[in-house]
SERO-4910 file (N, C-alpha, C, O; in steps of 0.05 Angstrom, whole numbers):
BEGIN
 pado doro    nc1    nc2    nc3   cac1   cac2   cac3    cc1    cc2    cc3    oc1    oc2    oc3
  Unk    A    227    -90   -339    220   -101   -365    190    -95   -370    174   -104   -354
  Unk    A    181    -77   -393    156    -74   -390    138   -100   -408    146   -115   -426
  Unk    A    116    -99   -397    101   -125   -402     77   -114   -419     70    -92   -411
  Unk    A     58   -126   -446     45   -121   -447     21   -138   -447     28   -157   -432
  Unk    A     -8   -142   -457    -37   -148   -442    -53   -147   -471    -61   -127   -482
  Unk    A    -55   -173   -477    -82   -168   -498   -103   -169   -493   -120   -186   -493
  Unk    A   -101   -139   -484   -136   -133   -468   -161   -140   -488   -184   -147   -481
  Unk    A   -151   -137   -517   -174   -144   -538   -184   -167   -534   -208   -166   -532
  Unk    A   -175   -188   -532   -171   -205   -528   -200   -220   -514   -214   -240   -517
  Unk    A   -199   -205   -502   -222   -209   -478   -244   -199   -478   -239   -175   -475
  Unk    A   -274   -201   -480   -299   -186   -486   -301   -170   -464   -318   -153   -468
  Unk    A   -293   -167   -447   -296   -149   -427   -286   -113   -433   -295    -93   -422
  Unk    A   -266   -115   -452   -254    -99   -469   -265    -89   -489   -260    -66   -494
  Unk    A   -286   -107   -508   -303   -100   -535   -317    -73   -525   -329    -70   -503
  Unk    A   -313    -57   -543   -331    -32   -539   -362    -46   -551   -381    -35   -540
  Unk    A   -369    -61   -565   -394    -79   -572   -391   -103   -570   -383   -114   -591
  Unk    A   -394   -122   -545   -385   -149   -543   -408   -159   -551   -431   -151   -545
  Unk    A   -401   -184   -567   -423   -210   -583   -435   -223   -553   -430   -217   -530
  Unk    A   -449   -238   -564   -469   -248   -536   -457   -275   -546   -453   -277   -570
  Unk    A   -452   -296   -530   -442   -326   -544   -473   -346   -523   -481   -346   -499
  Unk    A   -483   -360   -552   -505   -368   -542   -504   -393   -523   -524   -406   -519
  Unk    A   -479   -400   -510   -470   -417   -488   -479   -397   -467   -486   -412   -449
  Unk    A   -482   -378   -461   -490   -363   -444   -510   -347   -432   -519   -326   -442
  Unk    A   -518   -355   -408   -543   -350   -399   -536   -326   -382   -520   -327   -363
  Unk    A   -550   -301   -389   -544   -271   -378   -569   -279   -354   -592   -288   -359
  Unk    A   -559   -273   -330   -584   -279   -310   -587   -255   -281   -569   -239   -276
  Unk    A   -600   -256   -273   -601   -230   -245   -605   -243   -226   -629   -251   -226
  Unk    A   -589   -251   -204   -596   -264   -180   -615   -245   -165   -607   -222   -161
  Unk    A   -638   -251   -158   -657   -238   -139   -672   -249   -117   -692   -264   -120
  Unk    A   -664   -244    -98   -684   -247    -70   -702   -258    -71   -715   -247    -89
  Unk    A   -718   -280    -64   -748   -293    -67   -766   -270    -39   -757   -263    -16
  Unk    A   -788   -264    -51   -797   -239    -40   -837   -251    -46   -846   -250    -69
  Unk    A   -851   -259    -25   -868   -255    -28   -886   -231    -27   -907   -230    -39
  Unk    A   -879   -216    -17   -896   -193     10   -887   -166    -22   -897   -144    -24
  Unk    A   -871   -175    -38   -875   -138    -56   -858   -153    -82   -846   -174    -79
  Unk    A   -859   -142   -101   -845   -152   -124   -825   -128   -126   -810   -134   -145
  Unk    A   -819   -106   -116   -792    -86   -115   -770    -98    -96   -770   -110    -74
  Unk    A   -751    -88   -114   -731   -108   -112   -703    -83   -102   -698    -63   -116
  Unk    A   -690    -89    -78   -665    -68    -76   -651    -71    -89   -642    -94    -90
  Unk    A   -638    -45   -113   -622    -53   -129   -595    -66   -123   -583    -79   -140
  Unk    A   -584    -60    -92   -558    -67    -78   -556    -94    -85   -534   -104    -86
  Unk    A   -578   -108    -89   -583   -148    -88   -582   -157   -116   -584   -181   -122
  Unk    A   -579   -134   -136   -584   -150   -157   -544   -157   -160   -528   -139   -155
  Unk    A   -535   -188   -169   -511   -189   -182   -513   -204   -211   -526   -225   -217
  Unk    A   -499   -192   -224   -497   -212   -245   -479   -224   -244   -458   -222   -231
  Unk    A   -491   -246   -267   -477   -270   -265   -474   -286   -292   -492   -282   -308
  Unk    A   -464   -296   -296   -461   -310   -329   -454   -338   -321   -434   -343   -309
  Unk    A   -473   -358   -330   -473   -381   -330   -463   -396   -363   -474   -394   -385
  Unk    A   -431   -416   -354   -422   -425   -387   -421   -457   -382   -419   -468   -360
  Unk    A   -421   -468   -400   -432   -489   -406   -410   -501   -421   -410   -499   -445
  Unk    A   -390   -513   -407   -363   -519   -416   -357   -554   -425   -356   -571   -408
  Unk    A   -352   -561   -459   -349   -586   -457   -321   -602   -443   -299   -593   -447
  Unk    A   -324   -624   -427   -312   -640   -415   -283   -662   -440   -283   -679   -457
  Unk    A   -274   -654   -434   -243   -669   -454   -242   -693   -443   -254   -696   -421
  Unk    A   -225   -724   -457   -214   -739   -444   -192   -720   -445   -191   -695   -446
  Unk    A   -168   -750   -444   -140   -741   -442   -141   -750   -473   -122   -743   -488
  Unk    A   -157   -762   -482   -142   -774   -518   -158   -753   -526   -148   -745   -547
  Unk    A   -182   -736   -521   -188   -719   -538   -221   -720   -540   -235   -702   -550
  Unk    A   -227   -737   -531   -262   -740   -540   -274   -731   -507   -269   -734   -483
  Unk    A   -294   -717   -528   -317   -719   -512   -336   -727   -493   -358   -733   -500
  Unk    A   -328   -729   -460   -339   -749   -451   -365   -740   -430   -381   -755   -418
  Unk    A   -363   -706   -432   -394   -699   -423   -398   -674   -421   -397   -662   -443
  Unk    A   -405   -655   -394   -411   -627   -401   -406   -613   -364   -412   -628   -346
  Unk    A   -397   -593   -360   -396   -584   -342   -408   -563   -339   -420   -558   -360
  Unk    A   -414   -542   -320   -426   -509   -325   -408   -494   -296   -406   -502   -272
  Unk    A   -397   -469   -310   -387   -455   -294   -400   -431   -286   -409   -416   -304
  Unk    A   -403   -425   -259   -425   -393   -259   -406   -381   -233   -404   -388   -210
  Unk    A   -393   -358   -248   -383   -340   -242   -393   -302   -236   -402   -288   -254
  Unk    A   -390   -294   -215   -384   -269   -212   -384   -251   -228   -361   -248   -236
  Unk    A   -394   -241   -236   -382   -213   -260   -394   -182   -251   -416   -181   -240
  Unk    A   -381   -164   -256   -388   -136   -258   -409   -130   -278   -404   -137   -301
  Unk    A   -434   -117   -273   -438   -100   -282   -428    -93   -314   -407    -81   -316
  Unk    A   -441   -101   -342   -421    -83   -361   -417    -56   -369   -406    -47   -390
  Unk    A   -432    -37   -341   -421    -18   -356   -392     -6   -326   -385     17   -324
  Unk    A   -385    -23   -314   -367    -13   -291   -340    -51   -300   -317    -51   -290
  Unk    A   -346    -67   -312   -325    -89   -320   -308    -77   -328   -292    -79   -310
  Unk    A   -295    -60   -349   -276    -52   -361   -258    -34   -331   -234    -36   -325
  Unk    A   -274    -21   -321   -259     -1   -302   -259    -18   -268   -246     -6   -250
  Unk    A   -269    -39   -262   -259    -61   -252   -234    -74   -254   -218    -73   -236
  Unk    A   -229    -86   -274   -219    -99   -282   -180    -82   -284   -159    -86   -273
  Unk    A   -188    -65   -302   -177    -45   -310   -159    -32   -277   -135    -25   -275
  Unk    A   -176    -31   -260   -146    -22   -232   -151    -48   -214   -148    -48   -189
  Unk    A   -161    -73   -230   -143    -89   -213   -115   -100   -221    -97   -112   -210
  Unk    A   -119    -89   -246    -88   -104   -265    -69    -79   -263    -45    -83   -264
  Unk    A    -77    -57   -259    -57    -43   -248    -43    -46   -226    -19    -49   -223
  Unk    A    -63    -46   -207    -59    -48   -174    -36    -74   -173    -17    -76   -159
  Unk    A    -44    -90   -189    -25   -115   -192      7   -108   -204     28   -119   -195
  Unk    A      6    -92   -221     34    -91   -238     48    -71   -223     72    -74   -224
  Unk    A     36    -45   -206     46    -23   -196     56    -29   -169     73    -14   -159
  Unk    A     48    -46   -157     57    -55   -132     78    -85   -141     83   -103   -125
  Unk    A     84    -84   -159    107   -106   -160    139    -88   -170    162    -96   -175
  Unk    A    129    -68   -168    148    -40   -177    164    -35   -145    153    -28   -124
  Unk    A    195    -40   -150    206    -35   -126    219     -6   -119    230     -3    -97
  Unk    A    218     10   -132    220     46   -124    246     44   -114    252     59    -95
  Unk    A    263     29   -123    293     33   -108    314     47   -136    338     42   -136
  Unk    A    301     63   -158    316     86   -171    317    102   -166    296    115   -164
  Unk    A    344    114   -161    352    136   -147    378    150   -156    397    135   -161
  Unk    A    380    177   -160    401    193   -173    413    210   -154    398    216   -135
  Unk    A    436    219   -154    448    241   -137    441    261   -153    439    263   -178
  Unk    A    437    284   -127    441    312   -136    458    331   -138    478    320   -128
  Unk    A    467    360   -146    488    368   -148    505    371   -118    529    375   -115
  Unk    A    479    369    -95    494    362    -71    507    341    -54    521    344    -33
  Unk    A    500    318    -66    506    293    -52    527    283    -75    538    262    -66
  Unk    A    538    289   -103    548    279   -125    585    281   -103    588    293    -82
  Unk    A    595    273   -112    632    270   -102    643    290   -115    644    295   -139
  Unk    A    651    304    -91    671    323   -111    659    357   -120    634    359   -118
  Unk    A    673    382   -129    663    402   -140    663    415   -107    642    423    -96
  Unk    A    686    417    -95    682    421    -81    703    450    -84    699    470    -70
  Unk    A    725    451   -102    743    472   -107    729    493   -129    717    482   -148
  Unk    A    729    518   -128    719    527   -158    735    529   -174    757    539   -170
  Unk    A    725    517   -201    741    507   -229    759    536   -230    776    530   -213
  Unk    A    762    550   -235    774    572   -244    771    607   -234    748    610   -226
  Unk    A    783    628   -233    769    656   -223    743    660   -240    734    650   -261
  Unk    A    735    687   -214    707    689   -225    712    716   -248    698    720   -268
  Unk    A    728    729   -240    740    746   -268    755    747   -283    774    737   -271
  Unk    A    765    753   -312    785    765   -316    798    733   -333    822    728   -332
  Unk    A    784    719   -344    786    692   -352    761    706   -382    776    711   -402
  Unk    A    743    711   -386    738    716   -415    709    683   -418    698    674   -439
  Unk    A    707    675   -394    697    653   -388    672    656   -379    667    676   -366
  Unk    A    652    637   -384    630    641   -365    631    626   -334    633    601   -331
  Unk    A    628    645   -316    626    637   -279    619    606   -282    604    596   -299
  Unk    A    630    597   -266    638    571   -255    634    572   -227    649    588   -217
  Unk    A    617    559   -207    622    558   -183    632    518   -171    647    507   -154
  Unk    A    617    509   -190    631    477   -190    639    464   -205    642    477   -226
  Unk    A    650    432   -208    659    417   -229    628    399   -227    626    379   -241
  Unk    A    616    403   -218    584    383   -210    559    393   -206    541    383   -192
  Unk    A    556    417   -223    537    430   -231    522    401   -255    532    381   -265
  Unk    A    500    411   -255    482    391   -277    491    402   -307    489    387   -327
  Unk    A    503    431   -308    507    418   -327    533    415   -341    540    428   -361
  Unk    A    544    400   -330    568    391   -337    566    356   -337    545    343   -332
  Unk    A    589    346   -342    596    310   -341    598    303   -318    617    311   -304
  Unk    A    578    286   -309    588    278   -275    578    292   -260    579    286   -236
  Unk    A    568    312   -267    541    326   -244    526    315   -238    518    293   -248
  Unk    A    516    329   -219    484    315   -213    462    318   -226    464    328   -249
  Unk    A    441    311   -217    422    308   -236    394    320   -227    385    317   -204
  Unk    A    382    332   -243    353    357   -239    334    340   -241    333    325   -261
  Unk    A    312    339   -220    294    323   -222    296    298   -224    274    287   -230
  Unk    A    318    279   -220    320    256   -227    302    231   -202    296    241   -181
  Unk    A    297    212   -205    285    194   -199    290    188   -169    314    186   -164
  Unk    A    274    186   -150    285    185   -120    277    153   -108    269    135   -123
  Unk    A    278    151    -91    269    123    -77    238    123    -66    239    139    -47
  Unk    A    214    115    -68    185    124    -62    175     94    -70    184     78    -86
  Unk    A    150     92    -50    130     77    -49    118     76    -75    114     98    -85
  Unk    A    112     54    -90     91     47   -117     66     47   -100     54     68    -94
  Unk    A     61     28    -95     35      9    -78     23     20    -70     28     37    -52
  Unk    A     -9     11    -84    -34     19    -89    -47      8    -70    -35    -10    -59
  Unk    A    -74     16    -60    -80     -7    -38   -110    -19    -60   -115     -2    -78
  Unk    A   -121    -33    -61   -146    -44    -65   -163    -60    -49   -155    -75    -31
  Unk    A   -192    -56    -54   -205    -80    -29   -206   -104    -30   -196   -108    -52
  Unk    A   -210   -119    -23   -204   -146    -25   -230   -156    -52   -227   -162    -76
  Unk    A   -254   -152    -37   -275   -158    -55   -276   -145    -73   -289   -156    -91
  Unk    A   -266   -113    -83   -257   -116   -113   -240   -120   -125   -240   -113   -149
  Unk    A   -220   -130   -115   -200   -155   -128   -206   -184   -138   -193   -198   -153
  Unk    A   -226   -187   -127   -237   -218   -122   -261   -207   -146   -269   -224   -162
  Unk    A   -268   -191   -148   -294   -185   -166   -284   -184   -192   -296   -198   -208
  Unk    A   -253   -165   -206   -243   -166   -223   -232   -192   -231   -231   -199   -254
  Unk    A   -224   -208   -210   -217   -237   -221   -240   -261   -230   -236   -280   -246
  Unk    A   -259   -256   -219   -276   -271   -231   -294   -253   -252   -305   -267   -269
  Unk    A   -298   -232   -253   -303   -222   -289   -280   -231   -304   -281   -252   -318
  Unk    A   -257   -216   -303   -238   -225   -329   -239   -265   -326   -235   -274   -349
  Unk    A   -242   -281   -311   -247   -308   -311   -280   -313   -320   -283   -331   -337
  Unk    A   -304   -300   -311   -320   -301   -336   -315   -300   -371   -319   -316   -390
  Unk    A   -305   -278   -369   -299   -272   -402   -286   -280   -408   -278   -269   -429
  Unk    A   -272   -300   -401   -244   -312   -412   -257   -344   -420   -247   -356   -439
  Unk    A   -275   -354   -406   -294   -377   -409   -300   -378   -441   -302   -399   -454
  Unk    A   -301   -355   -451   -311   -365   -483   -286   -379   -489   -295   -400   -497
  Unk    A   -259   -380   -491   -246   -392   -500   -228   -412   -482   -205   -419   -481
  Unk    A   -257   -420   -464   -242   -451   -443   -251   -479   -443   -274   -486   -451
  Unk    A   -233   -491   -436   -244   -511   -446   -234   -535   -417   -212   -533   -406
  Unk    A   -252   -553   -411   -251   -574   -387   -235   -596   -401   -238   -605   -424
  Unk    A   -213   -603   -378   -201   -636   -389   -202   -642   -366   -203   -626   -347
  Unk    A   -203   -686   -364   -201   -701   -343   -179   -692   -332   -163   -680   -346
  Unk    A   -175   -698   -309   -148   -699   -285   -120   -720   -300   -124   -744   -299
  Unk    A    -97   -710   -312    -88   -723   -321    -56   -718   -313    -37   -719   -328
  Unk    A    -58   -715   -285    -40   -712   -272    -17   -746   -270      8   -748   -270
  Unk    A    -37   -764   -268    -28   -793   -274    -25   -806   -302    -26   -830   -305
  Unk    A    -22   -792   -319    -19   -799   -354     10   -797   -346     22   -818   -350
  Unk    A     28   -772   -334     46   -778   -345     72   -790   -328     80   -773   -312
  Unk    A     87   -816   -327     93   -831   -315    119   -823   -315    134   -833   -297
  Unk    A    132   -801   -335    162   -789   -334    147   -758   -348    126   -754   -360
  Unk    A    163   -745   -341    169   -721   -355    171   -730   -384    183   -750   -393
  Unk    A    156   -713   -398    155   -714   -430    145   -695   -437    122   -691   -429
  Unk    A    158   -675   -457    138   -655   -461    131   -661   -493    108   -653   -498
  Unk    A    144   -672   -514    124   -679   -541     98   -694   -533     77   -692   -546
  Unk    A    102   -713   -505     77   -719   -504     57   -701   -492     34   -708   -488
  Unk    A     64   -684   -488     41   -652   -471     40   -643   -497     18   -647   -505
  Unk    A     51   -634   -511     43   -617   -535     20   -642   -553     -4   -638   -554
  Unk    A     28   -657   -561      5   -682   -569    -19   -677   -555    -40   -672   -566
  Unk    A    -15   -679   -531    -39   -676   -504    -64   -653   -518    -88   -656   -523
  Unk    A    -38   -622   -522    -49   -598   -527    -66   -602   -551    -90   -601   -555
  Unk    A    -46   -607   -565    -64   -617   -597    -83   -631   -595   -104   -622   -605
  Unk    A    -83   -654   -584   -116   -670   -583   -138   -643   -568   -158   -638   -581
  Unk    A   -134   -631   -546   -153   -618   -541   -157   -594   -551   -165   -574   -539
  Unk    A   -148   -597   -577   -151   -570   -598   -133   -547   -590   -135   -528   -605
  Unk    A   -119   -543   -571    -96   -529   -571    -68   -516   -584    -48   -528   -578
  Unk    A    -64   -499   -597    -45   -491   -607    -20   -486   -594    -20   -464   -583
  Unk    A      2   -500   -593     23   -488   -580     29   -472   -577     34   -466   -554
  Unk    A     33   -453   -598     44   -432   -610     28   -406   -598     34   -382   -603
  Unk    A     -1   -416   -575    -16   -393   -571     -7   -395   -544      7   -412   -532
  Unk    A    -18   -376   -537    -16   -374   -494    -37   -385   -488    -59   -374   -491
  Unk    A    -35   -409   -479    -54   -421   -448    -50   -420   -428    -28   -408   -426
  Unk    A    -56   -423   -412    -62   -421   -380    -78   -447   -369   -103   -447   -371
  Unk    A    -64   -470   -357    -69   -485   -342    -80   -479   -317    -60   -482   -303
  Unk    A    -97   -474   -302   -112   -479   -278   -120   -513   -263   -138   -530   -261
  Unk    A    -95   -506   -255    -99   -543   -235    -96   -538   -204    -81   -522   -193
  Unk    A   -116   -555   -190   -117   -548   -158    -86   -565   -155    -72   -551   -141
  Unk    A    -74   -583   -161    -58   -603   -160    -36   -605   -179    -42   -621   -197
  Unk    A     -4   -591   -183      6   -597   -212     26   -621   -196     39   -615   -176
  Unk    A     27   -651   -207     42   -663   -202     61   -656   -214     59   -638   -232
  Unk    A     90   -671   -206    113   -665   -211    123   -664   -242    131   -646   -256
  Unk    A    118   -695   -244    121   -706   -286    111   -683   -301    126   -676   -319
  Unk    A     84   -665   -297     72   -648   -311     81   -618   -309     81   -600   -326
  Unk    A     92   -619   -275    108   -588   -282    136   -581   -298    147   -561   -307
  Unk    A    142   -616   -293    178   -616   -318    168   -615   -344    178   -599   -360
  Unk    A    143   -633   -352    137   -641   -376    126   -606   -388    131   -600   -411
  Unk    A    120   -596   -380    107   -568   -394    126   -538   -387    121   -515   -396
  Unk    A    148   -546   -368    163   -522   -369    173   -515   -389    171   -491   -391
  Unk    A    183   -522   -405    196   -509   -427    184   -502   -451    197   -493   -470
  Unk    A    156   -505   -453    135   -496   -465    127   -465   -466    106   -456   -456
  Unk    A    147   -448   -478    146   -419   -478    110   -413   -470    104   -402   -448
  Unk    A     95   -419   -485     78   -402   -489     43   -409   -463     20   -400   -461
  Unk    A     63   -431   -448     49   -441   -431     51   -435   -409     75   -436   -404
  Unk    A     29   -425   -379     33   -425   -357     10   -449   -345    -11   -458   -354
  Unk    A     24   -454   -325     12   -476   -310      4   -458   -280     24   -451   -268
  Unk    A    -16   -451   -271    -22   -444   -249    -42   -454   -226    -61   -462   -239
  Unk    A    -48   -457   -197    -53   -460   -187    -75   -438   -168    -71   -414   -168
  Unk    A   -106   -454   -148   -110   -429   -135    -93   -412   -126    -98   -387   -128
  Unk    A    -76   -419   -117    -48   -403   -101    -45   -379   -122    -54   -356   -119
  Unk    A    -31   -387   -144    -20   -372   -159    -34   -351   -176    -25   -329   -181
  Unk    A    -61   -363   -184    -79   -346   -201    -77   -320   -206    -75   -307   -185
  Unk    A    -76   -310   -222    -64   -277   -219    -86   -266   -245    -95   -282   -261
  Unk    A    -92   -236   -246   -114   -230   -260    -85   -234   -290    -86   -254   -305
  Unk    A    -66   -215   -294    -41   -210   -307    -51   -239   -333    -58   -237   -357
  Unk    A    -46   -264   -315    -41   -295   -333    -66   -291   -346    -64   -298   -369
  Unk    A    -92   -282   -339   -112   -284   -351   -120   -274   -369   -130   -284   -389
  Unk    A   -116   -252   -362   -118   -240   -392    -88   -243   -413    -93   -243   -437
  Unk    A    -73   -244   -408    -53   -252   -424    -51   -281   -439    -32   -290   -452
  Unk    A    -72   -290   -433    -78   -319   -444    -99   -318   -469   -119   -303   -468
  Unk    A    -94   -335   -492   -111   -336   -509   -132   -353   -505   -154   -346   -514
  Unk    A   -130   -374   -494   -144   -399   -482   -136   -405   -454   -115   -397   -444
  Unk    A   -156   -421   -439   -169   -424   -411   -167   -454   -416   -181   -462   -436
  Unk    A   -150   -476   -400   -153   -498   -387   -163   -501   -362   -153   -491   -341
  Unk    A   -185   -516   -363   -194   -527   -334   -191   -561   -320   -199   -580   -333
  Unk    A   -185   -563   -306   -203   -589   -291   -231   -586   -277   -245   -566   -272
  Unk    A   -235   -610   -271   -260   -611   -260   -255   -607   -229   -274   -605   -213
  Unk    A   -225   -607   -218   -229   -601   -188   -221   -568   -188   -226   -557   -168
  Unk    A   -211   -556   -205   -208   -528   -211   -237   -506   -211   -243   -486   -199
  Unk    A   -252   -526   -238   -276   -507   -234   -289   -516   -209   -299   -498   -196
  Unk    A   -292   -543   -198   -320   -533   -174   -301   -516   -147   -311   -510   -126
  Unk    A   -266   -509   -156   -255   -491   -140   -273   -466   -142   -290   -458   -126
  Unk    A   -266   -456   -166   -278   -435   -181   -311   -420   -176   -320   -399   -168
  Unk    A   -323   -450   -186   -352   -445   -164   -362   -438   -145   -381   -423   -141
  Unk    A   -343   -453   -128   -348   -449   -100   -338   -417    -90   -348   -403    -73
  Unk    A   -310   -412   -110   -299   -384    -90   -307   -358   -100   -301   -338    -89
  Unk    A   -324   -360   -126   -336   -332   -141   -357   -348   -163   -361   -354   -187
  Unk    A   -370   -350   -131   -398   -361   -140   -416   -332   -132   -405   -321   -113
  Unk    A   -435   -321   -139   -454   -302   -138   -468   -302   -117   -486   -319   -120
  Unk    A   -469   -289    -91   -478   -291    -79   -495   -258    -66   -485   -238    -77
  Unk    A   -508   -254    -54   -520   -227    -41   -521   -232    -11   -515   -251      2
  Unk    A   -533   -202     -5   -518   -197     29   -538   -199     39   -554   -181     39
  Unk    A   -542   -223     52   -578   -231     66   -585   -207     87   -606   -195     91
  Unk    A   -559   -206     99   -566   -177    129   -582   -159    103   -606   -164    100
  Unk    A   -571   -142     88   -583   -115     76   -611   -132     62   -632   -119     60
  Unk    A   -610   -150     56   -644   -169     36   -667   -163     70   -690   -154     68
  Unk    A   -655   -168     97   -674   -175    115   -683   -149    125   -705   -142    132
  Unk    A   -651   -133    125   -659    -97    133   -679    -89    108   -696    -74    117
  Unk    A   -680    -92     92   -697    -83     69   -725    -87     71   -743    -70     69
  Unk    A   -727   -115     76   -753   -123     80   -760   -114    108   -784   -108    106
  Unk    A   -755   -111    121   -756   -105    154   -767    -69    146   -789    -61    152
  Unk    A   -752    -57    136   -765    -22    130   -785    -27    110   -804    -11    109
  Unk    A   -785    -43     95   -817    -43     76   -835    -55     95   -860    -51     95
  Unk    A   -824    -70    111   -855    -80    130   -868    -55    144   -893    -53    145
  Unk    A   -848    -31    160   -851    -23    178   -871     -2    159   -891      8    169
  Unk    A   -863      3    133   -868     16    116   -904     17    110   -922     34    109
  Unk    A   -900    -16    106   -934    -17     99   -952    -16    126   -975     -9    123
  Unk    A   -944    -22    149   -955    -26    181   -967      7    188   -986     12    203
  Unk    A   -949     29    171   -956     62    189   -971     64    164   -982     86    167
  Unk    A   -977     55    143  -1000     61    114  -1025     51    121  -1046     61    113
  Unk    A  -1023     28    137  -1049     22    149  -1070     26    172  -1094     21    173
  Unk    A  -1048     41    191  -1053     51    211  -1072     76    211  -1090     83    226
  Unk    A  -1059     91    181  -1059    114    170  -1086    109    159  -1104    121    169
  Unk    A  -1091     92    137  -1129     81    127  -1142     77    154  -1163     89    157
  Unk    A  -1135     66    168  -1164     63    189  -1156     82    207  -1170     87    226
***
């Protein structure tokens, strides 16, 4: 079944993406007394968003900030772009397969003489091109599966989860609201937190109790997912981003921005040695 991806959808996609002034464009850098040059290997970006806090009735009750991971914009699109492949191509099971005019049943007598018939030569009934032949070039059994690295899998998931932040939004833990399965009261829920049914969300909960996974299954246009489950695919296929508050400091914590202290200390370690033979060299 082929699937499709509203890559538009997503600023990571904009051939001219808007800047949203919730967002602080920032360069994590090394604290460096001894030189103000900086290895470019250390610089990561990062986008810091500033997400308002939901009750469960709908109001306002404070402010959270998410700071995520991101690529680079001019390498995000082509990130992103073979991790969602790598994802769809390896869920491809390569088990279509056709006979050929040698393995097909049968055609084993020849249809008729080779002269003297006013006919064109015949050597089988399972030639390709006839009914029930085999087939030229047809589709064999073979490996899909792509390999990718881990950390740029993990890098594409938290860009497309940056850029997806413009349209997310934090609610309390409201795993205990619901005391039976009910889903008019989840769509109510949706609506108080400005939610459209009718659009694709994407739930992100470290925790789906039970009442909430009956209450929202039958909600076409809704997925409910988990760290477990997270997949780049739901993300971008989502028009809007639900959070909790034990989701994002998940979030924080697992594509949070970080640099590679070994290469920051080897760096500084060859600029020291660097300035030690310059001085040697003056006196």
């Amino acid at each position: 079944m082929a699937s499709t991806i509203s890559f538009f959808s997503s600023s990571i996609f904009l051939s001219s993406p808007t800047q949203n002034p919730k967002f602080i464009s920032s360069s994590i850098k090394p604290n460096s007394l001894k030189s103000q040059t900086i290895n470019p290997r250390l610089k990561i970006s990062a986008k810091i968003a500033t997400l308002p806090v939901l009750s469960f009735d709908g109001d306002k009750v404070g402010e959270t900030s998410i700071n995520l991971k991101s690529a680079p914009p001019e390498t995000a699109r082509a990130v992103v772009h073979r991790g969602i492949i790598t994802d769809q191509q390896n869920k491809r099971r390569g088990t279509a397969s056709t006979l050929t005019r040698a393995e097909v049943r049968g055609g084993g007598r020849k249809p008729y003489p080779q002269k003297k018939t006013g006919r064109a030569r015949r050597g089988s009934q399972r030639t390709p091109l006839r009914p029930g032949g085999g087939v030229v070039f047809g589709p064999r059994p073979r490996d899909w599966s792509i390999k990718i690295n881990r950390k740029e899998k993990r890098l594409a998931i938290s860009t497309a989860l940056s850029s997806a932040t413009v349209n997310a939004v934090v609610v309390e833990d409201f795993g205990e609201k619901f005391e039976k399965p009910n889903t008019k009261e989840f769509i109510g829920a949706m609506k108080r937190w400005g939610l459209d049914p009718k659009e694709k969300c994407m739930f992100l909960m470290t925790e789906v109790s039970d009442n909430v996974r009956l209450s929202s299954r039958n909600i076409r246009t809704l997925k409910v997912l988990t760290p477990r489950t997270l997949n780049l695919f739901d993300i971008l296929n989502s028009d809007k981003l639900v959070l909790t508050q034990p989701s994002v400091d998940y979030l924080n914590k697992m594509y949070e921005p970080e640099y590679d202290t070994d290469d920051e200390e080897d760096y500084f370690e060859e600029e020291d040695g660097e300035e030690a033979v310059e001085e040697l060299i003056d006196a």
